[in-house]
C-alpha positions, 0 to 999 in steps of 0.5 A: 181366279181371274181377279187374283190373277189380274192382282198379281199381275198389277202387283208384279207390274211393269216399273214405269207404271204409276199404280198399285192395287190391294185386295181389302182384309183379304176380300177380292171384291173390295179393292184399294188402290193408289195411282202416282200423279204422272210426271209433267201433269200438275197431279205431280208429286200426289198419291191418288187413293181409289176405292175399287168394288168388283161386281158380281158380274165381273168381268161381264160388268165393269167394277166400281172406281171411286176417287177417295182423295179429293181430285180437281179435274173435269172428269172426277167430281167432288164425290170420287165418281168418275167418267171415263169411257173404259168404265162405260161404253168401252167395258168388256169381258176382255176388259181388266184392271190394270186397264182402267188403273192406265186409264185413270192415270193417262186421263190425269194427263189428258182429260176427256173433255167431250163429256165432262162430270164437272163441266165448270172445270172443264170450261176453265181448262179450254178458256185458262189452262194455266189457273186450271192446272194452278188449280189442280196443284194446289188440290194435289199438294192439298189433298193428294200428299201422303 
């Protein structure tokens, strides 16, 4: 009951959020969602696919996000697996989707770069942040146009 009302809520939604989420084939532990690049980011102008599994334990266990477009970013490997603390540490029974889907698209804006999962990428956004978001633009028009 909890999962179809969180959809419904992300469904309806606020206008100046940049996601959406559907159940898969009618299943509301596989989920496939969809974030915009934010406006001012270099993930401008993208749509961004994820694979979301709920687990069994929702919501004392956080679901499973995976990246399925292809995302140059230090905190989103080659995989789709991302580190984000909300999906961690910070997961909690109180914790919702729309939640995470904030998450994502504020960390496309502001990468955590205290605990990277590419830390290649995220040296290259402290030392050259102009070839890090060159980078992440040619990615976006590369792999993130619809």
């Amino acid at each position: 009951k909890r999962l179809a009302k969180e959809l419904e809520i992300v469904r309806k939604g606020e206008p100046l959020l940049y996601f959406n989420l559907h159940s898969i084939a009618g299943k509301l532990r596989f989920l496939f969602g969809s974030i915009e690049g934010p406006p001012g980011s270099p993930y401008h102008g993208g749509i961004f696919h994820l694979l979301i599994i709920v687990s069994e334990g929702y919501p004392f266990k956080p679901p499973s996000f995976r990246f399925l477009t292809r995302v140059y970013h230090p905190n989103i490997n080659a995989s789709g697996e991302i580190c984000v603390d909300v999906l961690a540490n910070a997961w909690g029974p109180h914790s919702h989707l729309q939640a995470v889907l904030i998450s994502l698209t504020s960390l496309l804006v502001d990468p955590g770069l205290e605990d990277p999962l590419v830390p290649e990428i995220a040296e290259q956004y402290i030392r050259n942040r102009a070839l890090y978001e060159e980078c992440a633009r040619k990615y976006t028009q590369q792999f993130a146009r619809d």
